[in-house]
mmCIF file as Biopython writes it, N, C-alpha, C and O atoms, coordinates in Angstrom:
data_model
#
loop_
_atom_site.group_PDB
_atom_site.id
_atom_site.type_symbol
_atom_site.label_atom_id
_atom_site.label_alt_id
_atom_site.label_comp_id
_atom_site.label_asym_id
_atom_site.label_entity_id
_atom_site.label_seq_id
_atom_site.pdbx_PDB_ins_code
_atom_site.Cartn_x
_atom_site.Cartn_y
_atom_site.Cartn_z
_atom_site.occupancy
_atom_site.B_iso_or_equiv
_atom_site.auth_seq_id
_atom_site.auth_asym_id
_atom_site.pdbx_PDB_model_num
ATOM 1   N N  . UNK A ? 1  ? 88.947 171.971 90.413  1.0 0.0 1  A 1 
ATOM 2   C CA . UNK A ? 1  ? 88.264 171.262 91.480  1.0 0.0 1  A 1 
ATOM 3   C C  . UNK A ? 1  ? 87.627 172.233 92.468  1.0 0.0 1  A 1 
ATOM 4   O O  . UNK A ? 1  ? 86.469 172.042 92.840  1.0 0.0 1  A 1 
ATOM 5   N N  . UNK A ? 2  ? 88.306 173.214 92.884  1.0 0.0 2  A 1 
ATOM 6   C CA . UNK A ? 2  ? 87.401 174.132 93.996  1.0 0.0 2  A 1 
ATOM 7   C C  . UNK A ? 2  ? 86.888 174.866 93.163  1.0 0.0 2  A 1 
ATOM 8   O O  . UNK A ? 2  ? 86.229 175.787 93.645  1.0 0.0 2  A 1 
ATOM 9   N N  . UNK A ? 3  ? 86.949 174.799 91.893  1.0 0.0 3  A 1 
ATOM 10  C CA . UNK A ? 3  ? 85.625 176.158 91.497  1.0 0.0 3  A 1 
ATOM 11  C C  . UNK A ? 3  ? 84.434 175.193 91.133  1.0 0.0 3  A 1 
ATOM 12  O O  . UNK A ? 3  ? 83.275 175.605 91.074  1.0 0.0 3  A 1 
ATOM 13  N N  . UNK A ? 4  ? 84.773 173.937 90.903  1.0 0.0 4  A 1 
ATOM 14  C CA . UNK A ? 4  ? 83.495 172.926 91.319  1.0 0.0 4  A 1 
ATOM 15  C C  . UNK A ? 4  ? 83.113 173.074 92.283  1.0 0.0 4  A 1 
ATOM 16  O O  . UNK A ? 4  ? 81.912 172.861 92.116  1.0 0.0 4  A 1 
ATOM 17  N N  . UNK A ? 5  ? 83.339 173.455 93.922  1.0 0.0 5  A 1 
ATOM 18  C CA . UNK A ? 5  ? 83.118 173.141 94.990  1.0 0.0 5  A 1 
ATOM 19  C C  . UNK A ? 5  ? 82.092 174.612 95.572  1.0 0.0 5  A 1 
ATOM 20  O O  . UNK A ? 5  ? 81.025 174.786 96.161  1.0 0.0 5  A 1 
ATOM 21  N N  . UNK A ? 6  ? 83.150 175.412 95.000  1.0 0.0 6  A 1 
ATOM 22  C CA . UNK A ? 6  ? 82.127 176.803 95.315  1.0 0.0 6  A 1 
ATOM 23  C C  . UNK A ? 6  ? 80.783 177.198 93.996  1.0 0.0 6  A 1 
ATOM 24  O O  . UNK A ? 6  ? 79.847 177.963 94.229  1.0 0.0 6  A 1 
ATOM 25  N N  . UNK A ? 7  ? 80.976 176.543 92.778  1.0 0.0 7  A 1 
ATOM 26  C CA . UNK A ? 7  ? 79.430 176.498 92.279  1.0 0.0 7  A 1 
ATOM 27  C C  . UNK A ? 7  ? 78.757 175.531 92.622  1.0 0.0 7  A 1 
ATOM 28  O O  . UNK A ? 7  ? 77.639 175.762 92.160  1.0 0.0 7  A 1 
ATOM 29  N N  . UNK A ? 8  ? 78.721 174.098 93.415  1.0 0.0 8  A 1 
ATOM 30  C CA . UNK A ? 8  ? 78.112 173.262 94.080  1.0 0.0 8  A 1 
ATOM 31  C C  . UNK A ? 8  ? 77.289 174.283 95.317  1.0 0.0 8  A 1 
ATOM 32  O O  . UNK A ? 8  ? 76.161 174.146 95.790  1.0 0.0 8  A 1 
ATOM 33  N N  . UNK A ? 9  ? 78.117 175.104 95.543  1.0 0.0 9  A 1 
ATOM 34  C CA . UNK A ? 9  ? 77.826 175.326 97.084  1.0 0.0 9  A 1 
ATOM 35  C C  . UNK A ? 9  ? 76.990 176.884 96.413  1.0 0.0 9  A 1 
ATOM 36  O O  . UNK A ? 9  ? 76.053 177.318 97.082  1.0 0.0 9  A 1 
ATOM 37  N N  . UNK A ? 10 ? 77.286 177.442 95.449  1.0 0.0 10 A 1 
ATOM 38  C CA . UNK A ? 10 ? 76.484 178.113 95.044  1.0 0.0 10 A 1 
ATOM 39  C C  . UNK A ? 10 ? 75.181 178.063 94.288  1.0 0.0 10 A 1 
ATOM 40  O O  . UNK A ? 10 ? 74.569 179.085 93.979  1.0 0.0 10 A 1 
ATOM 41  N N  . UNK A ? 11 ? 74.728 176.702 93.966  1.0 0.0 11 A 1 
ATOM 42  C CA . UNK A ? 11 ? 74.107 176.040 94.056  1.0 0.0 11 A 1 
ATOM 43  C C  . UNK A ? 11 ? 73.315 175.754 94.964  1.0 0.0 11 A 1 
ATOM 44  O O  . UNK A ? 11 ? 72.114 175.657 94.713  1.0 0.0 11 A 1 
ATOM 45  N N  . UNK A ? 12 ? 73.725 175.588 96.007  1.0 0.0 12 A 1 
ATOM 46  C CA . UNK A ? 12 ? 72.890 174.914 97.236  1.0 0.0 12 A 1 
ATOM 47  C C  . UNK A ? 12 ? 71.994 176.420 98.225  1.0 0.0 12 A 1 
ATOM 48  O O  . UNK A ? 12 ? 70.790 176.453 98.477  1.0 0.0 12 A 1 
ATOM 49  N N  . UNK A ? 13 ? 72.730 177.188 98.498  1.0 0.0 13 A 1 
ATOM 50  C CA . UNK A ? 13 ? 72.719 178.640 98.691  1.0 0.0 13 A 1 
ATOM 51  C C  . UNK A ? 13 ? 71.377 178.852 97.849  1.0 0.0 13 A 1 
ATOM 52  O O  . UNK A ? 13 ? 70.255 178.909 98.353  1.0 0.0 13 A 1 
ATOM 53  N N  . UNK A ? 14 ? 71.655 178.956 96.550  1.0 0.0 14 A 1 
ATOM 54  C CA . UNK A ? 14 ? 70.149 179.325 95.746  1.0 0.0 14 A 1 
ATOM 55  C C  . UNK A ? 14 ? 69.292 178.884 96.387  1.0 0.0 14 A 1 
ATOM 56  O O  . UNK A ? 14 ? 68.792 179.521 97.314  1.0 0.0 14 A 1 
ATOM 57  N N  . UNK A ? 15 ? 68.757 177.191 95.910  1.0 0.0 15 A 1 
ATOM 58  C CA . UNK A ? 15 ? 68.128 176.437 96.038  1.0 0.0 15 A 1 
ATOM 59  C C  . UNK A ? 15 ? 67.735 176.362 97.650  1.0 0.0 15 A 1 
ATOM 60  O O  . UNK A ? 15 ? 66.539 176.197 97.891  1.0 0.0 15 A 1 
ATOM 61  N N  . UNK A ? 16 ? 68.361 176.437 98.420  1.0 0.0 16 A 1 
ATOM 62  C CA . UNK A ? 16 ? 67.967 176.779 100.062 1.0 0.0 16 A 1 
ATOM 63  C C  . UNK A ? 16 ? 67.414 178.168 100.583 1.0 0.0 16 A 1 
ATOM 64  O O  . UNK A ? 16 ? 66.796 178.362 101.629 1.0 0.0 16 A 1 
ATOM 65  N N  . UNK A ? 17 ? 67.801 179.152 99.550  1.0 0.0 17 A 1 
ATOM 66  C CA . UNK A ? 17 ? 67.109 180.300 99.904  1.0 0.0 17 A 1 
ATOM 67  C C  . UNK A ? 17 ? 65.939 180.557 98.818  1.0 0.0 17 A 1 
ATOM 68  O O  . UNK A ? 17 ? 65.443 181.679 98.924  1.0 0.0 17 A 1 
ATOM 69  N N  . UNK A ? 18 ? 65.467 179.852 97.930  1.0 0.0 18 A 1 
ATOM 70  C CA . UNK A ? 18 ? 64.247 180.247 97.425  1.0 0.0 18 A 1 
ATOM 71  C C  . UNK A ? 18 ? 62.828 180.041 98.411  1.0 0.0 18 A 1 
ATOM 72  O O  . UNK A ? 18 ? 61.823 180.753 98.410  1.0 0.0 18 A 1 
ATOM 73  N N  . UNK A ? 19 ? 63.105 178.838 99.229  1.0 0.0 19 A 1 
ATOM 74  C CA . UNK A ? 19 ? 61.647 178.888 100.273 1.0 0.0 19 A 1 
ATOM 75  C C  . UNK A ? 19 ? 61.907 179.976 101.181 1.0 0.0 19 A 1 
ATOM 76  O O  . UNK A ? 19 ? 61.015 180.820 101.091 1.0 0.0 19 A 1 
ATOM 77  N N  . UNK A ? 20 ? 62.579 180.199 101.818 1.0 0.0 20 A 1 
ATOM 78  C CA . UNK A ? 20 ? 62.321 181.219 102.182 1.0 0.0 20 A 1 
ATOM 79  C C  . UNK A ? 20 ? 61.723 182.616 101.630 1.0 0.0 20 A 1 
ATOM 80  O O  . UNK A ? 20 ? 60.942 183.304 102.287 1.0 0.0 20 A 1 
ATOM 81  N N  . UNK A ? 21 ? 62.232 182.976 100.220 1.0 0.0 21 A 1 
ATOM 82  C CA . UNK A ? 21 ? 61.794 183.957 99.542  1.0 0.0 21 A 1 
ATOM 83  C C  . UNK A ? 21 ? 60.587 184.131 99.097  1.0 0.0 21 A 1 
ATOM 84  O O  . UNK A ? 21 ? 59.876 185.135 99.116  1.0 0.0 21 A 1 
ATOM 85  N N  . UNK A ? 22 ? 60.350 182.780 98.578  1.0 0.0 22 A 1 
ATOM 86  C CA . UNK A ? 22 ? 59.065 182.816 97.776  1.0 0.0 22 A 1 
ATOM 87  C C  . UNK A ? 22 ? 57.828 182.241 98.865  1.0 0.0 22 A 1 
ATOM 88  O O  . UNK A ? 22 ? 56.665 182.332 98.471  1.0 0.0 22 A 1 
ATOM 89  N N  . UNK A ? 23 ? 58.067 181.726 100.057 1.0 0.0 23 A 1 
ATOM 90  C CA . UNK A ? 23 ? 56.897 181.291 100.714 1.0 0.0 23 A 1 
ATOM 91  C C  . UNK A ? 23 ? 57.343 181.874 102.403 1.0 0.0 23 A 1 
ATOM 92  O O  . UNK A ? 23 ? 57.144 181.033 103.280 1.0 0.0 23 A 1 
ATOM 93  N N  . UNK A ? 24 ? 57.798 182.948 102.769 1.0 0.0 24 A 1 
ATOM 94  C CA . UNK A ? 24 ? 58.154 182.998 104.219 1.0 0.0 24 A 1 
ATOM 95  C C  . UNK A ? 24 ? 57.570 182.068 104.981 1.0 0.0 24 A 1 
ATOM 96  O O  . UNK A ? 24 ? 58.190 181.162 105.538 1.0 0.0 24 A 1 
ATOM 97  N N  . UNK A ? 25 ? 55.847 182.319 105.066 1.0 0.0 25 A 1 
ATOM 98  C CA . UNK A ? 25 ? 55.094 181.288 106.233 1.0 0.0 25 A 1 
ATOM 99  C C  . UNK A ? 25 ? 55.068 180.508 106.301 1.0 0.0 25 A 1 
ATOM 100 O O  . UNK A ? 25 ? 55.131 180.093 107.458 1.0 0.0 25 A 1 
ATOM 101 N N  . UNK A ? 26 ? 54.946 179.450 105.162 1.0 0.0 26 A 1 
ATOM 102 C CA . UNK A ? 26 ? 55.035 178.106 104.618 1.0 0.0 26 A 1 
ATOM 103 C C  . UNK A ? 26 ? 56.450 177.993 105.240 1.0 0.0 26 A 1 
ATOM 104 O O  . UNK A ? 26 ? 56.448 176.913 105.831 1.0 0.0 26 A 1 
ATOM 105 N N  . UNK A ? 27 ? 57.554 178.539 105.378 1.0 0.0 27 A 1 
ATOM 106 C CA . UNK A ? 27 ? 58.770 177.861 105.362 1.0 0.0 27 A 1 
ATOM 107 C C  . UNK A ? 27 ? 59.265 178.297 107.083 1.0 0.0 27 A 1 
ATOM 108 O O  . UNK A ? 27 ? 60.359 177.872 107.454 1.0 0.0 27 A 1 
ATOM 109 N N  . UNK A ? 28 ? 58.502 179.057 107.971 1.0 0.0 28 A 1 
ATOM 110 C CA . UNK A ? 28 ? 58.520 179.404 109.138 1.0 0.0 28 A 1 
ATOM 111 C C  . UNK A ? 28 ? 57.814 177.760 108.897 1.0 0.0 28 A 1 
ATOM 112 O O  . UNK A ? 28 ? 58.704 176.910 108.891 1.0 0.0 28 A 1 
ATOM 113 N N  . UNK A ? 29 ? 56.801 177.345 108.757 1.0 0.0 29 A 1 
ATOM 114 C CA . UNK A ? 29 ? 56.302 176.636 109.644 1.0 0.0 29 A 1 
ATOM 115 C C  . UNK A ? 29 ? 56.663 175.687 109.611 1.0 0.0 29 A 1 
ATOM 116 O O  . UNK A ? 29 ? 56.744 175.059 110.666 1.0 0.0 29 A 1 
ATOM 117 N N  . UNK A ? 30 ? 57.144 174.985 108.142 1.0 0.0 30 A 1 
ATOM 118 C CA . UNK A ? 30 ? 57.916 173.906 107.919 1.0 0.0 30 A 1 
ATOM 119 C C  . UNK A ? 30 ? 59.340 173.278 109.297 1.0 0.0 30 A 1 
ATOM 120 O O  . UNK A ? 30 ? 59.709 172.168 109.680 1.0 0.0 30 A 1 
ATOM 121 N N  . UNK A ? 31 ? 59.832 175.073 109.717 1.0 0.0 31 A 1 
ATOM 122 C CA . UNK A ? 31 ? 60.898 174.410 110.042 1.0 0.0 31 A 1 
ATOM 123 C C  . UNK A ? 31 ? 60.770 174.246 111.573 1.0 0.0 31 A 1 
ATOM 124 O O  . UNK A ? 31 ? 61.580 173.616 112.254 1.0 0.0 31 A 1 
ATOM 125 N N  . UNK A ? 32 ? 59.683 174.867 112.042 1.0 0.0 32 A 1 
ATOM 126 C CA . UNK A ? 32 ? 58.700 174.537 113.590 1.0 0.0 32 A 1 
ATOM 127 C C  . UNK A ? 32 ? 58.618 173.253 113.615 1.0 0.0 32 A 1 
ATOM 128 O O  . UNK A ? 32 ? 59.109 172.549 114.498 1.0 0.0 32 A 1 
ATOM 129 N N  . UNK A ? 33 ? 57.967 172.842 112.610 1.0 0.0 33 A 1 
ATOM 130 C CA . UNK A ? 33 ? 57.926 171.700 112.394 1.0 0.0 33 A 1 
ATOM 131 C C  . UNK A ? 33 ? 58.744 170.546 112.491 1.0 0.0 33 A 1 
ATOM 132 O O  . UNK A ? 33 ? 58.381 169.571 113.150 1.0 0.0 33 A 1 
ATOM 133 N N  . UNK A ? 34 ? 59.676 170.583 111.964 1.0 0.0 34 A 1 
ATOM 134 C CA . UNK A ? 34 ? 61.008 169.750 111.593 1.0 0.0 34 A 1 
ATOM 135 C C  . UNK A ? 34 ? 62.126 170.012 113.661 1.0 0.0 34 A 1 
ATOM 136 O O  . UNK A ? 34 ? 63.045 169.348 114.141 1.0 0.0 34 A 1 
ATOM 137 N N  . UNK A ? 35 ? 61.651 170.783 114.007 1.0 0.0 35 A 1 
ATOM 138 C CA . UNK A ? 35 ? 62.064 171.266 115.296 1.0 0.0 35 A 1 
ATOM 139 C C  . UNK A ? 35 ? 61.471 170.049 116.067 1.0 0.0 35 A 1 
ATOM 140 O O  . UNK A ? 35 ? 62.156 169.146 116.548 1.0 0.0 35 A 1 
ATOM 141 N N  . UNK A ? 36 ? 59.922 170.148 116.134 1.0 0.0 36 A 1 
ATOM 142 C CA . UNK A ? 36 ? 59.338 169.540 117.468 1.0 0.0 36 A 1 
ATOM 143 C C  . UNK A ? 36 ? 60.069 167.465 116.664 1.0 0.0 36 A 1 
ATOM 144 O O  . UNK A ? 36 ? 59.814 166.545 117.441 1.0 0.0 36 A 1 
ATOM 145 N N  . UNK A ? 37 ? 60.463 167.246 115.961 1.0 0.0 37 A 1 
ATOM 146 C CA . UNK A ? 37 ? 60.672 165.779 115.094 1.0 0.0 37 A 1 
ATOM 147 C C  . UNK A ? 37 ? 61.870 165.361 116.196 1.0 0.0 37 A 1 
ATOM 148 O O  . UNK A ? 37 ? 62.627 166.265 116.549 1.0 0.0 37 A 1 
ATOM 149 N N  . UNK A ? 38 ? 62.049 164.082 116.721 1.0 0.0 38 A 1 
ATOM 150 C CA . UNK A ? 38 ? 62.486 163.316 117.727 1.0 0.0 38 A 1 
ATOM 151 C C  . UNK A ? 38 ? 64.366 163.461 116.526 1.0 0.0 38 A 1 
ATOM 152 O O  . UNK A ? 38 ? 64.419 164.005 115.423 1.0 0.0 38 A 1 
ATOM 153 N N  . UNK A ? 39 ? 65.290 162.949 117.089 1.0 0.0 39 A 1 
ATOM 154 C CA . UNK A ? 39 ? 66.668 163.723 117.165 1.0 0.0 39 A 1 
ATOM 155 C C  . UNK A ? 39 ? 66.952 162.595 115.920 1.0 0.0 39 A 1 
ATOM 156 O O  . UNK A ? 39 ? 67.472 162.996 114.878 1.0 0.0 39 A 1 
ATOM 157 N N  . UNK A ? 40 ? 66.422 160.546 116.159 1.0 0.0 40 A 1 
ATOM 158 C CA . UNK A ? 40 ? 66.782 159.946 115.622 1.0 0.0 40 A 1 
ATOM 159 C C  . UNK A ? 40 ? 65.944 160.056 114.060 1.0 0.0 40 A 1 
ATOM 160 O O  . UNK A ? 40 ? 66.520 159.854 112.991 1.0 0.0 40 A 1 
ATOM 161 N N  . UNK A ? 41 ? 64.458 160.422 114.188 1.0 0.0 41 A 1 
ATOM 162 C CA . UNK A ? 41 ? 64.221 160.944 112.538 1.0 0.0 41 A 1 
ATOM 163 C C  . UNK A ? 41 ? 64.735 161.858 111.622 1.0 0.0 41 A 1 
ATOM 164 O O  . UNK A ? 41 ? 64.918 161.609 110.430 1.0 0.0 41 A 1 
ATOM 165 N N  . UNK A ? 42 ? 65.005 163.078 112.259 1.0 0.0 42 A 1 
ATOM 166 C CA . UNK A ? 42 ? 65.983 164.154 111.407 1.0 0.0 42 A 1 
ATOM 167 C C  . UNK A ? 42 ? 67.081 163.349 110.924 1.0 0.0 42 A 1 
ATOM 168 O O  . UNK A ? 42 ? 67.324 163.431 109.720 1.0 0.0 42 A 1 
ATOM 169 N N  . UNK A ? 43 ? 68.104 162.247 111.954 1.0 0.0 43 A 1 
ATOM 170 C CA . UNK A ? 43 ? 69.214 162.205 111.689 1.0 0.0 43 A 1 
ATOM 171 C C  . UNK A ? 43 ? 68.685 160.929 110.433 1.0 0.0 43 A 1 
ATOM 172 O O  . UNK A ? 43 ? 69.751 160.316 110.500 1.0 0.0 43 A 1 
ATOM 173 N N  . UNK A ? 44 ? 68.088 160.334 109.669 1.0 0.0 44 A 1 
ATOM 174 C CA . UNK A ? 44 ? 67.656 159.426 109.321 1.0 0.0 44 A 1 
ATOM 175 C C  . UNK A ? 44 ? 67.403 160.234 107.609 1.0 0.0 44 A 1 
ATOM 176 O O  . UNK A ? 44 ? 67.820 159.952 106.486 1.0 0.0 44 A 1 
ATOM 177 N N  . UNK A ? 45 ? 66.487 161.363 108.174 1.0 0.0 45 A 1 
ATOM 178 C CA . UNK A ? 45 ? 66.399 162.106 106.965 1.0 0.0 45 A 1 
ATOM 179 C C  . UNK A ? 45 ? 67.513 162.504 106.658 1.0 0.0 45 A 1 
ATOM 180 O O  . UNK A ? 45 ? 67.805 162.227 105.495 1.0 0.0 45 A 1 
ATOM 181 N N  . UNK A ? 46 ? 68.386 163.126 107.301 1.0 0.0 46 A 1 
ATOM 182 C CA . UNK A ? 46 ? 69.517 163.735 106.898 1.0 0.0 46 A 1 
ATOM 183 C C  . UNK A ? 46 ? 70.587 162.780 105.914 1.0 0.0 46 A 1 
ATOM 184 O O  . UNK A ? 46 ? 71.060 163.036 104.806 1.0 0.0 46 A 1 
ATOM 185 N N  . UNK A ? 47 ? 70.732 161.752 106.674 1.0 0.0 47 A 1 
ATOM 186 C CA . UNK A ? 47 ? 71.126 160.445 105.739 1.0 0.0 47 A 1 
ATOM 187 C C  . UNK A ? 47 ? 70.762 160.182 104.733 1.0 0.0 47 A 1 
ATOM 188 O O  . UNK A ? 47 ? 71.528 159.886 103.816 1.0 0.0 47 A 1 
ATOM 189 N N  . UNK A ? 48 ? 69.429 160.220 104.621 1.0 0.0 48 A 1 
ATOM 190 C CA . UNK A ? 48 ? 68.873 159.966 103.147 1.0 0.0 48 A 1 
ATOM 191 C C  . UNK A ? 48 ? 68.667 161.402 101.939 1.0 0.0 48 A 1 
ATOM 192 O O  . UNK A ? 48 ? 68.209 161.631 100.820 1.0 0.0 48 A 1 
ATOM 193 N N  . UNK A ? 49 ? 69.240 161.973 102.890 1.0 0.0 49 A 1 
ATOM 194 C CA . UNK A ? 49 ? 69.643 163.577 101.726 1.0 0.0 49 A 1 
ATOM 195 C C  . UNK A ? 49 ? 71.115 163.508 101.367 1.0 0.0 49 A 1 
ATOM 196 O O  . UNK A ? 49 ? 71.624 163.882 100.311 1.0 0.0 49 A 1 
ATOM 197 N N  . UNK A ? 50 ? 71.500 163.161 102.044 1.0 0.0 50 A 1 
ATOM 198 C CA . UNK A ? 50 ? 73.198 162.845 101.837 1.0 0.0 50 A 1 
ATOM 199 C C  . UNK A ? 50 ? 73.581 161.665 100.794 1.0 0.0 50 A 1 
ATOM 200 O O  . UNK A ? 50 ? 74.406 161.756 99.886  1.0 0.0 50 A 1 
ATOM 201 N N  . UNK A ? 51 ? 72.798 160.539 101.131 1.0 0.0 51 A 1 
ATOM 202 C CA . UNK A ? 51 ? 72.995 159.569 100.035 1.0 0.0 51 A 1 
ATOM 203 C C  . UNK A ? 51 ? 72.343 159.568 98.856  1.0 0.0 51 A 1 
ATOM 204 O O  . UNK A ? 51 ? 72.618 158.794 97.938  1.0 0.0 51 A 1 
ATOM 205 N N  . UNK A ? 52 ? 71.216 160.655 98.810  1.0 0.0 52 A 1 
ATOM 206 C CA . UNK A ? 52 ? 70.665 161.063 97.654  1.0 0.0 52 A 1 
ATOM 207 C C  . UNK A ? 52 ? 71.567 162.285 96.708  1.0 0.0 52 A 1 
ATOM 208 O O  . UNK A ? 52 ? 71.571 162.623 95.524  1.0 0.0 52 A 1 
ATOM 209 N N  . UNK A ? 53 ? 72.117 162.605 97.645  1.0 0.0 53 A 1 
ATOM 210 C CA . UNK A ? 53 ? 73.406 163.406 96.651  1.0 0.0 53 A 1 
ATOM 211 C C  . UNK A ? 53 ? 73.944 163.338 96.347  1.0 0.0 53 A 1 
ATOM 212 O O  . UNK A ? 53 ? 74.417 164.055 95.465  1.0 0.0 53 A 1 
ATOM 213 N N  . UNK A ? 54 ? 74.510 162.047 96.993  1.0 0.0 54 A 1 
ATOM 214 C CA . UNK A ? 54 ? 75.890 161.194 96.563  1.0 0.0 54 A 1 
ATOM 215 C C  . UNK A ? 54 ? 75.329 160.159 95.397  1.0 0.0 54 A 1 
ATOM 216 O O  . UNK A ? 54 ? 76.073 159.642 94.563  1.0 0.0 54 A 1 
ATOM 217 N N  . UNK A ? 55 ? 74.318 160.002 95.449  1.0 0.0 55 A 1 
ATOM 218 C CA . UNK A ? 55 ? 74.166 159.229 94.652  1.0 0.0 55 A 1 
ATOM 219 C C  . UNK A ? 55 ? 74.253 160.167 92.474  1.0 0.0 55 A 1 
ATOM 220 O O  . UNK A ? 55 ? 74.766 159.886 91.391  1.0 0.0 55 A 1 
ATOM 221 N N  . UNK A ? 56 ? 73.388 161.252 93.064  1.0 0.0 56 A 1 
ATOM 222 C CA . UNK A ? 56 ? 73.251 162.526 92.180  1.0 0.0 56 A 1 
ATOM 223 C C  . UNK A ? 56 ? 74.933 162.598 91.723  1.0 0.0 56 A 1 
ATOM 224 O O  . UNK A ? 56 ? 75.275 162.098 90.651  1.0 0.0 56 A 1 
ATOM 225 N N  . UNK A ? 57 ? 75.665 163.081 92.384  1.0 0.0 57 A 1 
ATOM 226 C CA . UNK A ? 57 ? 76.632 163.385 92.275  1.0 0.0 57 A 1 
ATOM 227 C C  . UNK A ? 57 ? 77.646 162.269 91.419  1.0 0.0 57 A 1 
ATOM 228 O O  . UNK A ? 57 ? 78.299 162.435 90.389  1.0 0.0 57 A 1 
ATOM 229 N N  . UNK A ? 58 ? 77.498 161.173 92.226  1.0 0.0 58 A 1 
ATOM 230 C CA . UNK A ? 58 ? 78.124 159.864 91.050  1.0 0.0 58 A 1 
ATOM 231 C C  . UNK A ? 58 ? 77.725 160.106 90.106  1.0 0.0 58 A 1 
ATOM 232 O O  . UNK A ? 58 ? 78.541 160.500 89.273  1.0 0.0 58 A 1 
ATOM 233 N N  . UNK A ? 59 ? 76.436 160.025 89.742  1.0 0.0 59 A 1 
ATOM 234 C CA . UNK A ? 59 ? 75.192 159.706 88.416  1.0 0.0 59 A 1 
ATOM 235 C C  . UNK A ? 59 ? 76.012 160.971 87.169  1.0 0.0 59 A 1 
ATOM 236 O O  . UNK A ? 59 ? 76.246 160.666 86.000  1.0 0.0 59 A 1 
ATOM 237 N N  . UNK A ? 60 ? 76.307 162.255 87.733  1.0 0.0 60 A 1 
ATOM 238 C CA . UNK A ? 60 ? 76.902 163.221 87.500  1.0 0.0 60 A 1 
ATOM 239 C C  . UNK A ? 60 ? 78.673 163.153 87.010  1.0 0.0 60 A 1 
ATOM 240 O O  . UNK A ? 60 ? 79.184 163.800 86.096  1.0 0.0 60 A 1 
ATOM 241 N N  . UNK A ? 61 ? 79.161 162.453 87.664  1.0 0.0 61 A 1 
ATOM 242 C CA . UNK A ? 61 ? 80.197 163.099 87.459  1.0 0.0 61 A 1 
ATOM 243 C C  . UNK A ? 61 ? 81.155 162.176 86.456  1.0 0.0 61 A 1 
ATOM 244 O O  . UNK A ? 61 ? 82.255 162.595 86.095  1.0 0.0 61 A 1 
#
């Protein structure tokens, strides 16, 4: 079970550090971006990344 948890998370690590790698500016600006966004849309997106994983993750396991 935790070596599921740390290749999940090694997983995520990748996949979160490729924009940065492969596009610095693009991903500076993206997150300027995502900055000036009012507190209740982030938290809305964030929800719908969470239940999109969970959903992944059922579909998965």
């Amino acid at each position: 079970m935790i070596d599921s948890l740390f290749l999940a998370l090694g997983i995520v690590l990748i996949v979160e550090g490729l924009g940065p790698m492969i596009a610095p500016n693009g991903w500076r600006h993206m997150v300027a971006q995502l900055s000036q966004q009012p507190d209740n849309q982030l938290r809305r997106v964030g929800g719908c990344l969470v239940v999109t994983g969970m959903v992944i993750v059922f579909m998965l396991a």
